[in-house]
C-alpha positions as CSV (number, residue, x, y, z in Angstrom):
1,X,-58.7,-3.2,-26.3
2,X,-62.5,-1.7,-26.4
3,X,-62.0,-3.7,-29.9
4,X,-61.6,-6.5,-28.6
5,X,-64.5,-6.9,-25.8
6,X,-66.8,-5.3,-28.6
7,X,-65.8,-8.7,-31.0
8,X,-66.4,-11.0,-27.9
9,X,-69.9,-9.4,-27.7
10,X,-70.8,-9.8,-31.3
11,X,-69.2,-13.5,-30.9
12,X,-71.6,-14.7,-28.1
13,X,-74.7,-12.4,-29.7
14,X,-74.2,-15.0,-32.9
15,X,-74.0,-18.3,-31.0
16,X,-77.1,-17.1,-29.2
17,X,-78.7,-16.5,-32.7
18,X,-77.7,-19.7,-33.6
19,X,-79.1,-21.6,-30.0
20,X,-76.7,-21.2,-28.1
21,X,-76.2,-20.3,-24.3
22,X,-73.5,-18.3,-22.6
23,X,-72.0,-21.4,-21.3
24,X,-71.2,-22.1,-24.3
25,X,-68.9,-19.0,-24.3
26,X,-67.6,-20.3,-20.5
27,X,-66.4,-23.9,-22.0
28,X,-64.3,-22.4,-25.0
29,X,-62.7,-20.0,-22.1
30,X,-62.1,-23.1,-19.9
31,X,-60.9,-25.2,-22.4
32,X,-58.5,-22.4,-23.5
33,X,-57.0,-21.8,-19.9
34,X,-57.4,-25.4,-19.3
35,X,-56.3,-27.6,-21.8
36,X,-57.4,-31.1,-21.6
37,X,-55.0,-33.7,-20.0
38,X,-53.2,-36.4,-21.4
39,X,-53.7,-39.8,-21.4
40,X,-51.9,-41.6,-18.8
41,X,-51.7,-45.2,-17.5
42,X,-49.9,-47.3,-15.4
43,X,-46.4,-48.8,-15.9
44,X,-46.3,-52.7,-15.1
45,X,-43.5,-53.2,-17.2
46,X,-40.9,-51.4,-19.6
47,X,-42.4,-49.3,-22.8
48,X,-40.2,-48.0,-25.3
49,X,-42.3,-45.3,-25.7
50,X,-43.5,-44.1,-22.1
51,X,-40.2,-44.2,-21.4
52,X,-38.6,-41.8,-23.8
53,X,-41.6,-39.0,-23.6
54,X,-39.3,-35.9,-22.2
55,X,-38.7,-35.4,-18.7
56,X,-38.9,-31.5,-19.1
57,X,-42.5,-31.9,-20.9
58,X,-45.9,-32.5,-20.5
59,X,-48.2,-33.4,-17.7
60,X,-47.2,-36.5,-16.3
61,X,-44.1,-38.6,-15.7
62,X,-43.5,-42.2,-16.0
63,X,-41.7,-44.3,-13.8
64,X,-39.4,-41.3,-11.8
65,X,-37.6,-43.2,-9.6
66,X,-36.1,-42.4,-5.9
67,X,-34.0,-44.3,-3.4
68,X,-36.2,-44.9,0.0
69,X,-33.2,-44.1,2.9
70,X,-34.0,-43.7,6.4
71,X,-32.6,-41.0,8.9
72,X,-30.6,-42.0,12.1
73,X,-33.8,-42.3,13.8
74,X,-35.1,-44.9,11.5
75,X,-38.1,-42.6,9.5
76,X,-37.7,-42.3,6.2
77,X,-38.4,-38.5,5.3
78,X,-40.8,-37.3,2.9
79,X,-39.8,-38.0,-0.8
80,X,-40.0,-35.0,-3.3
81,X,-39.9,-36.2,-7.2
82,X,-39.1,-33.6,-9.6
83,X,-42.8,-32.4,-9.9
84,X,-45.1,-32.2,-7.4
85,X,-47.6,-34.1,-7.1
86,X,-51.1,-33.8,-8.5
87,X,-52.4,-37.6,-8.5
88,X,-50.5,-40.4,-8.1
89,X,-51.0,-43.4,-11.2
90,X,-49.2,-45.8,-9.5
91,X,-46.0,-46.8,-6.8
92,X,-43.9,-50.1,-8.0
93,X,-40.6,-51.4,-7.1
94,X,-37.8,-50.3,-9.5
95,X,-38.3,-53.5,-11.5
96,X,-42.0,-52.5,-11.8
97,X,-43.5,-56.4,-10.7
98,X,-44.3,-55.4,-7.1
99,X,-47.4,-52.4,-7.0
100,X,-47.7,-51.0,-3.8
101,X,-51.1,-49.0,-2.6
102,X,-51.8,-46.1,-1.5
103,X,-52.6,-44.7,2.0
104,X,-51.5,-48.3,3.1
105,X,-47.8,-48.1,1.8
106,X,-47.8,-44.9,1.1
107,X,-49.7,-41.0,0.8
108,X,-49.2,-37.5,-1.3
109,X,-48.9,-34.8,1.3
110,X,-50.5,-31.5,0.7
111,X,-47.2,-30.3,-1.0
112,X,-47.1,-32.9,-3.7
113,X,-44.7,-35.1,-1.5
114,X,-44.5,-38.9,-1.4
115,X,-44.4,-40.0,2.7
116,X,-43.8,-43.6,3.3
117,X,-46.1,-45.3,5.7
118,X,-44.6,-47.1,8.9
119,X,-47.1,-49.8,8.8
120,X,-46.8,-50.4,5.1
121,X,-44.4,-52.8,3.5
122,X,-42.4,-49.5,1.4
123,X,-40.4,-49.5,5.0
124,X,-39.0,-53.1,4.5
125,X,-36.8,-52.1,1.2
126,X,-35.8,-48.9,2.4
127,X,-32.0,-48.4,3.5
128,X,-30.5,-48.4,6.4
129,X,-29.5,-45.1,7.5
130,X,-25.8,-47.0,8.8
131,X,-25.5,-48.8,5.9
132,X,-25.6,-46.1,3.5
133,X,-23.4,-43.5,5.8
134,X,-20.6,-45.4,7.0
135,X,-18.7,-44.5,10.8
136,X,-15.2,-45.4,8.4
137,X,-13.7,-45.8,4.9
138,X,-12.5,-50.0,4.3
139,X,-10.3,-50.2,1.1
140,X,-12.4,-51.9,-1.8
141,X,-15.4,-51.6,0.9
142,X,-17.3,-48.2,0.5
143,X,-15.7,-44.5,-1.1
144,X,-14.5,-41.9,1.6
145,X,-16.8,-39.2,2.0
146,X,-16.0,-35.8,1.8
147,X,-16.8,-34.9,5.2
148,X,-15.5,-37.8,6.9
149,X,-16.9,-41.4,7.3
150,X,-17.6,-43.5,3.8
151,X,-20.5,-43.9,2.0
152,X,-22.0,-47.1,0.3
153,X,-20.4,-48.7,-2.7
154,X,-22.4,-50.7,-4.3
155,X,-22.8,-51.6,-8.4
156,X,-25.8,-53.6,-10.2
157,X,-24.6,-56.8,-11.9
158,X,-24.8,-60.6,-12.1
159,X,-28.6,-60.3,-10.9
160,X,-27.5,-58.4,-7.4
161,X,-28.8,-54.7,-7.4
162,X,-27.0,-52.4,-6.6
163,X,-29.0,-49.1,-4.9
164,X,-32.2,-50.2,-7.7
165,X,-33.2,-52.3,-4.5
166,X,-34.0,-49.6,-2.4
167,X,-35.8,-48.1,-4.7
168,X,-39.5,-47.1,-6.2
169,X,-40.7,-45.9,-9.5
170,X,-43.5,-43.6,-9.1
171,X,-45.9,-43.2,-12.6
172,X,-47.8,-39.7,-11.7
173,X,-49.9,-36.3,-12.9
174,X,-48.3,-32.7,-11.9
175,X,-48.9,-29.2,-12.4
176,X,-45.3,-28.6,-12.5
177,X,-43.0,-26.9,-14.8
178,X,-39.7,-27.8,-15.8
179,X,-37.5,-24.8,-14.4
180,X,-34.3,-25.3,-16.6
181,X,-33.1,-24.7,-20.1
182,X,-34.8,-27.5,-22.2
183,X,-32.7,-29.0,-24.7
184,X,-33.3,-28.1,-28.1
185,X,-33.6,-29.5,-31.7
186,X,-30.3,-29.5,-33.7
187,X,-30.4,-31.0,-36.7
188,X,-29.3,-28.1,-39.1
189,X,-25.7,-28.7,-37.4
190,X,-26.1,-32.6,-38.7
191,X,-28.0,-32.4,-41.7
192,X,-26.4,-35.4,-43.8
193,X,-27.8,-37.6,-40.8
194,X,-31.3,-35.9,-40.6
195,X,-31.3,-36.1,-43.9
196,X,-30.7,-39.9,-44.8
197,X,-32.8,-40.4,-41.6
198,X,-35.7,-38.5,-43.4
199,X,-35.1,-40.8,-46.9
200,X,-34.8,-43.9,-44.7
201,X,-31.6,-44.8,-46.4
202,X,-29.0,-46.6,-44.4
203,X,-27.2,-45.3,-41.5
204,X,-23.8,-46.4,-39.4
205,X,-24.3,-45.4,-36.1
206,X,-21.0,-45.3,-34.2
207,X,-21.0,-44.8,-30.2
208,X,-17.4,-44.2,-27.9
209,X,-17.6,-44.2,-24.2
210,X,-17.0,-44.6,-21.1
211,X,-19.2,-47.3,-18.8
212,X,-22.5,-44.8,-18.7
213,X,-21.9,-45.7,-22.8
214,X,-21.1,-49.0,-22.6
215,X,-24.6,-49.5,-20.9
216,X,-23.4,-49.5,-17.0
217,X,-25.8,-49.8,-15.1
218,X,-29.5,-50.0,-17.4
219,X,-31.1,-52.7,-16.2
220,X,-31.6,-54.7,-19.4
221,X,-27.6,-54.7,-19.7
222,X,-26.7,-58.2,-20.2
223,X,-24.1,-57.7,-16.9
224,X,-26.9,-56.3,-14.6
225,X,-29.9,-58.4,-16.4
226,X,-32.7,-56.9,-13.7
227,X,-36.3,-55.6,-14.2
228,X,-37.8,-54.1,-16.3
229,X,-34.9,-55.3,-18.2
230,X,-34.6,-51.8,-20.3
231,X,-32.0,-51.6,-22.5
232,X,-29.0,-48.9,-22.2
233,X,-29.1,-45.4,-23.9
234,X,-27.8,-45.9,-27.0
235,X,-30.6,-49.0,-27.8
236,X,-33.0,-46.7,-26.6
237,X,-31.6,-44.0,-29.2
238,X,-31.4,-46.4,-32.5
239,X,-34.5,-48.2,-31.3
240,X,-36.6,-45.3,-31.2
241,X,-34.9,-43.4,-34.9
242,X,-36.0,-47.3,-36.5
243,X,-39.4,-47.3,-34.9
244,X,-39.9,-43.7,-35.5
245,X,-38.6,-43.4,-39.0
246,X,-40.0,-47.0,-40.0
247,X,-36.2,-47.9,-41.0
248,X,-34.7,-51.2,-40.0
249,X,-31.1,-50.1,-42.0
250,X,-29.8,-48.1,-38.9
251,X,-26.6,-49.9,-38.2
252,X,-25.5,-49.7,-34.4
253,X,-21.9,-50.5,-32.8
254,X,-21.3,-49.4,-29.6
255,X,-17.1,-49.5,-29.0
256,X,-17.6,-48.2,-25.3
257,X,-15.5,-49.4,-22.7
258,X,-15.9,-49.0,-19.0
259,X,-13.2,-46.9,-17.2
260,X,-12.2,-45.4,-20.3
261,X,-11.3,-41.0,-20.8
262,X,-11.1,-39.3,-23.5
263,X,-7.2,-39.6,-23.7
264,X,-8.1,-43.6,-24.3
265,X,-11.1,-42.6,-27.0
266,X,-8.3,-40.6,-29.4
267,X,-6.0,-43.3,-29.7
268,X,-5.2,-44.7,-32.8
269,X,-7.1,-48.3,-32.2
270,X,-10.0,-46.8,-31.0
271,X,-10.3,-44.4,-34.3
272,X,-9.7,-47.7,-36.4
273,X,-12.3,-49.9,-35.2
274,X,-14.8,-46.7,-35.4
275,X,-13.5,-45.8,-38.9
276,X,-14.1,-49.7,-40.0
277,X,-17.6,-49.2,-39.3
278,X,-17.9,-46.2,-42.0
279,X,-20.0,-44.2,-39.4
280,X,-22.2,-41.5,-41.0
281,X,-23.3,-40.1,-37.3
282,X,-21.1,-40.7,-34.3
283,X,-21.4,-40.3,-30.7
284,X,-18.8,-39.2,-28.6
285,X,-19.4,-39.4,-24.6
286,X,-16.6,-39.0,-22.2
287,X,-16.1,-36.7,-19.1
288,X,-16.7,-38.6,-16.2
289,X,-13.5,-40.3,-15.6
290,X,-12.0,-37.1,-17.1
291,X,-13.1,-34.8,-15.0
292,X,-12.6,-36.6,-12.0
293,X,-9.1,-35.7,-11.8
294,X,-8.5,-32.5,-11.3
295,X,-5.5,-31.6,-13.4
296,X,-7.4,-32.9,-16.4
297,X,-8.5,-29.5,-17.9
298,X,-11.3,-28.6,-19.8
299,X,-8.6,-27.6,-22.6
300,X,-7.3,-31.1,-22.8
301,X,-10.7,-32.8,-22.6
302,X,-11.6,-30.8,-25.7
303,X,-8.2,-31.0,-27.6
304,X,-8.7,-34.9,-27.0
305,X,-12.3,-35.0,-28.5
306,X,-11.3,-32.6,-31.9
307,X,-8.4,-35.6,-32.1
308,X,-11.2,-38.2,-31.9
309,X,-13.4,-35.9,-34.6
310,X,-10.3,-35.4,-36.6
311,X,-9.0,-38.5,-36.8
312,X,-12.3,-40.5,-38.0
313,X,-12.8,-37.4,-40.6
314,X,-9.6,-38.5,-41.7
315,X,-10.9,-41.6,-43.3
316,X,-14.7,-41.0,-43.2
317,X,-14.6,-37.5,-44.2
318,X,-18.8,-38.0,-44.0
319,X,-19.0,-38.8,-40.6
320,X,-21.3,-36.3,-38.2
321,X,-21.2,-36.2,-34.5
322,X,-23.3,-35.7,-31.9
323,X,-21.4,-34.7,-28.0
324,X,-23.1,-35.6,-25.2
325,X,-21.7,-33.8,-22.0
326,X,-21.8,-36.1,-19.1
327,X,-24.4,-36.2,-16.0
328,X,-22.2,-35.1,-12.7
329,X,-21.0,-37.8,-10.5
330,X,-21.7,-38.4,-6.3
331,X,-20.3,-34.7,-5.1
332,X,-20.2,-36.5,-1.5
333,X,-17.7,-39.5,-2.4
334,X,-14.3,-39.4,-3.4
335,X,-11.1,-41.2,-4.2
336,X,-9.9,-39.3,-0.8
337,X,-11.7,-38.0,1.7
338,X,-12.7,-34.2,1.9
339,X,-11.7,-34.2,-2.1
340,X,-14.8,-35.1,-4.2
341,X,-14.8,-37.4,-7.4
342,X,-17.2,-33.7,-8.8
343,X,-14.0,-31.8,-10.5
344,X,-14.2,-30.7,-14.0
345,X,-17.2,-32.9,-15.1
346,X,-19.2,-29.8,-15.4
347,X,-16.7,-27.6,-17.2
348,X,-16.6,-29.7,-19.9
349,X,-19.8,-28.6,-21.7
350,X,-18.8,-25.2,-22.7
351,X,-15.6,-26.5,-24.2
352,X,-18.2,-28.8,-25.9
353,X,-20.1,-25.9,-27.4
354,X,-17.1,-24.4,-28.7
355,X,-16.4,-27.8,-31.0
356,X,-20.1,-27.2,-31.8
357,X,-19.6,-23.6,-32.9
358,X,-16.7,-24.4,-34.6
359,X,-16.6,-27.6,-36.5
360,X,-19.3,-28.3,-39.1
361,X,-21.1,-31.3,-38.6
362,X,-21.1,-31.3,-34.3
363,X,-24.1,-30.9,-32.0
364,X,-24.0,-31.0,-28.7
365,X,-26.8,-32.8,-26.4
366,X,-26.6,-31.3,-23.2
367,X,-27.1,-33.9,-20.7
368,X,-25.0,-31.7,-18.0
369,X,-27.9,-29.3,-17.4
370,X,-30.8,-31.5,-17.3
371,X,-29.0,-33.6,-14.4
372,X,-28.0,-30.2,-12.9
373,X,-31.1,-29.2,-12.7
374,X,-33.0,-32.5,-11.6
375,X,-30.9,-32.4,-8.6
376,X,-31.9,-29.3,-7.7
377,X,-35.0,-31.0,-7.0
378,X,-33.8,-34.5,-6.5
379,X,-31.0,-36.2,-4.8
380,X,-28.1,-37.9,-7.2
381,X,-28.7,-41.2,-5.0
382,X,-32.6,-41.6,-6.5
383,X,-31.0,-41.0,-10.1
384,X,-28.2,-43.4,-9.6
385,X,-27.0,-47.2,-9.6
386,X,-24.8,-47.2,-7.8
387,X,-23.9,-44.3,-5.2
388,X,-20.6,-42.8,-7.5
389,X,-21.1,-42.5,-10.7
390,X,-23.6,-44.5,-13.0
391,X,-26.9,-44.0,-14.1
392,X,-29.9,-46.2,-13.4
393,X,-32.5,-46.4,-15.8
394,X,-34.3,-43.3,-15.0
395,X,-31.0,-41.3,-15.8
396,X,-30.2,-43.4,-19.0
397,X,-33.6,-42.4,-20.3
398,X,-32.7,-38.7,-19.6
399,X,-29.6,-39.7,-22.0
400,X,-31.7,-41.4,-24.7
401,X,-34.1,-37.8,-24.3
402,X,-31.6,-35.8,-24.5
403,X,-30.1,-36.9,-28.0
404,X,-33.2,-37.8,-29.6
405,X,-34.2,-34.4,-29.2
406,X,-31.1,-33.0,-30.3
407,X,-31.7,-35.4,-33.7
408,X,-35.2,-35.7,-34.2
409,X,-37.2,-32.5,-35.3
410,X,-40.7,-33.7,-34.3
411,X,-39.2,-35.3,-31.0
């Protein structure tokens, strides 16, 4: 200890000697305490790039979005993103093409909070508080809530939006710190893939889903077709490996289908027309229509996905996977009411990391826990397209971050 104030001594005697002042001993402290922050600008319309930095690093997030709802007395309370705020960069409509200004439409309270002007044009997209909590449930109309009542059904396609209209995408600095696990790298448990990735030799890229897969409800999904128009997580994935590792022979099918379990994924036609691809890395996504019913266990779910592993190995004894536990669905909606559609979704990832631990050639990306823990922060409604079960674009990018940091070392 005396050691070391005796070599900071002797370190500012020989700057002195050399001309300099003590300040310059004060900047290297501040610039050690304080590093210097990163470049940030605003979002006007979708970036590959801006879009796939990590959620759970850095200083700054892009485009966080969150649904604008009014209370039954017609205020719309204050809005608290995942961070809070430092300095706002900028407040758009979901499709980014409308910019809306500050301390006219909008101000950051002293806790890093978003509150929404009365005067300012925010209040005109923001929802009804009786249009989103519903007096009854209507058949085919909105989902019975748990406690009683309904809640909104809605879905993005065909040009309509679904909740995407009601809400904003907030580009901003924080001093914040992501408070869950992050994910981690695991390419030593795919190393064939990492490795031909690394060579830039040609890869199959294989992904079976459910609707989240398939691309429900990202904006640039040729169903939905709204600003920004970004493409669904998968695209995002193979996008940013050619980009990133400068190779144009990454092969993509996506064989998702909306509605779809895991029971569906290990049938026999499903595990031919992924085998006729020759995959040499596969993704495998189910759980959310799993683990919506309740009887489906989390010993089933993963019996089902070592059939699905099994029965591609059978012909494509090559073929790696990645598993990517599913975000949690609407815990206040369900196919009845007091009985939420949130069952077994989130005891699915354990069985997930047992397949890891015991097959070689599986990684999981942990999805599960990065939603889990944005919602302890935000609510499932600003991450969501519509009000059940899909992402929006905000969550499909959490997707996309999630296995491209599972895959890619430098990520």
């Amino acid at each position: 200890m005396k050691r070391g104030v005796f070599g900071k001594i002797v370190s500012c005697a020989l700057m002195l000697s050399l001309g300099m002042c003590f300040s310059g001993c004060n900047e290297r402290e501040t610039s050690e305490t304080e590093p210097p922050k990163q470049p940030i600008s605003d979002l006007e319309r979708y970036d590959m790039e801006k879009y796939l930095e990590p959620v759970w690093e850095g200083d700054h997030i892009y485009a966080e979005t969150a649904m604008l709802l009014k209370d039954k007395e017609g205020q719309i309370p204050e809005i608290a993103l995942y961070y809070p705020i430092e300095e706002i960069i900028s407040v758009r409509s979901f499709g980014l093409d409308t910019l809306y200004a500050e301390n006219v439409d909008y101000r950051v309270t002293e806790e890093g909070k978003l509150e929404i002007l009365e005067t300012g044009a925010l209040y005109e997209i923001a929802c009804e508080y009786g249009d989103y909590y519903q007096e009854r449930y209507i058949s085919g109309v909105n989902w019975p809530a748990v406690d009683g009542g309904a809640q909104m059904k809605t879905e993005a396609e065909n040009g309509e939006a679904g909740l995407t209209k009601y809400q904003i995408s907030v580009t901003y600095r924080h001093k914040g710190a992501y408070e869950g696990e992050k994910p981690s790298y695991k390419g030593d448990k795919i190393p064939e893939t990492v490795y031909k990735l690394e060579r830039k030799e040609r890869l199959s890229v294989v992904c079976l889903g459910d609707s989240i897969s398939a691309g429900w409800t990202a904006s640039g999904y040729e169903w939905v077709n709204l600003k920004p128009y970004m493409p669904m997580y998968f695209e995002l994935v193979t996008d940013y490996l050619k980009e990133h590792y400068e190779n144009s022979s990454i092969l993509r099918t996506n064989l998702s289908v909306g509605g779809m379990t895991s029971s569906w994924g290990k049938e026999s036609t499903q595990i031919y027309n992924a085998t006729e691809r020759n995959p040499d890395l596969m993704i495998i996504a189910f759980g959310m229509n799993d683990g919506s019913d309740a009887s489906f266990s989390a010993a089933t779910f993963k019996g089902n996905i070592e059939a699905i592993i099994e029965g591609v190995r059978a012909k494509c004894p090559q073929t790696e996977f990645i598993l990517v536990s599913t975000m949690l669905p609407n815990r206040e909606v369900g196919y009845n009411t007091g009985v939420s559609i949130l069952q077994n979704q989130a005891k699915y990832l354990p069985v997930l990391l047992e397949l890891e631990q015991e097959t070689e050639g599986v990684a999981v990306a942990d999805v599960t826990s990065v939603h889990a823990e944005l919602m302890e922060k935000k609510h499932f409604r600003d991450m969501s397209s519509n009000n059940i079960n899909h992402p929006n674009d905000f969550m499909q990018r959490v997707y996309a971050q999630v296995i491209l940091k599972t895959l890619v070392a430098d990520y």
